[in-house]
C-alpha positions as CSV (number, residue, x, y, z in Angstrom):
1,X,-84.5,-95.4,-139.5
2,X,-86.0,-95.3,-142.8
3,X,-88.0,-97.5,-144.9
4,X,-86.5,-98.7,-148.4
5,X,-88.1,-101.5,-150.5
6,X,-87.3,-102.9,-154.0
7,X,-89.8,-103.3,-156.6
8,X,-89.5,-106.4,-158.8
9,X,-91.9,-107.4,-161.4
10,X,-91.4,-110.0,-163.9
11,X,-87.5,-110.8,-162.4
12,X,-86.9,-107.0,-163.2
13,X,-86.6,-104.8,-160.8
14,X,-88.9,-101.6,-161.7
15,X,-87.1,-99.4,-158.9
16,X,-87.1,-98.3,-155.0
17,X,-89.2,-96.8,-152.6
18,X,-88.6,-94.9,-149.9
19,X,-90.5,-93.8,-147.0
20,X,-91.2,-89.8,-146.6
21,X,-94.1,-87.5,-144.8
22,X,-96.1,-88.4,-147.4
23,X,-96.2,-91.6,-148.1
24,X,-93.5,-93.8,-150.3
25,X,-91.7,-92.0,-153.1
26,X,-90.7,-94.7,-156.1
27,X,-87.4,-93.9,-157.7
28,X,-87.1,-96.2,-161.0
29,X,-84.2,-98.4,-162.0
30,X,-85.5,-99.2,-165.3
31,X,-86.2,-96.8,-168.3
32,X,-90.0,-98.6,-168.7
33,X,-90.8,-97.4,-165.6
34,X,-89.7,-93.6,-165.7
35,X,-93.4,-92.6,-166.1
36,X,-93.7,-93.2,-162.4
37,X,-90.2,-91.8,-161.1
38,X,-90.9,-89.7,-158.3
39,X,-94.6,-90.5,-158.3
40,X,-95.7,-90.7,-154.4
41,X,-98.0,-93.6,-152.7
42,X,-99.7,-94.6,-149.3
43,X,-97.7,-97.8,-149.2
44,X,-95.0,-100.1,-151.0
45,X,-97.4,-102.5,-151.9
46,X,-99.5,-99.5,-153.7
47,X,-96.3,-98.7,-155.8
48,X,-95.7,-102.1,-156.9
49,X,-99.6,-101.9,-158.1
50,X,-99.2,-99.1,-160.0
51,X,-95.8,-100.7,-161.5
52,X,-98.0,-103.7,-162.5
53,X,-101.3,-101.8,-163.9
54,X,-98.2,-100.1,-166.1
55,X,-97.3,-103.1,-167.5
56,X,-100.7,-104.2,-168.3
57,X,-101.4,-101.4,-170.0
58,X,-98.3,-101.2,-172.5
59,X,-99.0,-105.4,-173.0
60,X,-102.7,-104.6,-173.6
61,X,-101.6,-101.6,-176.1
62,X,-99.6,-104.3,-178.2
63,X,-96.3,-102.7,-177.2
64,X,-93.4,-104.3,-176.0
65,X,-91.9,-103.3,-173.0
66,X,-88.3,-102.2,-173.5
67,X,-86.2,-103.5,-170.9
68,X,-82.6,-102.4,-170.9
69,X,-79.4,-103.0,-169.4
């Protein structure tokens, strides 16, 4: 069976990821968050870091974050 978890931040959800032999793979739903498509992690809760630290970074910058539908 594999392992599949959403990401949400901020009532957005930033993508999925999905278990494989090395780790979790994140797949992004959301243009913001296509720097990390594909990127791999030790664990889902590492992912969702790394989809957090992103949008620190881009609120610390000054940007917006474009969110679309």
């Amino acid at each position: 069976m594999s392992q599949a978890y959403v990401i949400e931040v901020s009532d957005r959800t930033a993508g999925i990821v999905v278990a494989d032999e090395r780790g979790f793979c994140f797949f992004s739903s959301e243009r913001a968050f296509d720097r990390l498509d594909g990127g791999h992690f030790g664990s889902a809760r590492a992912a969702e870091r790394a989809v957090r630290a992103l949008l620190d970074r881009r609120r610390q910058a000054g940007g917006t974050v474009a969110f679309t539908r």
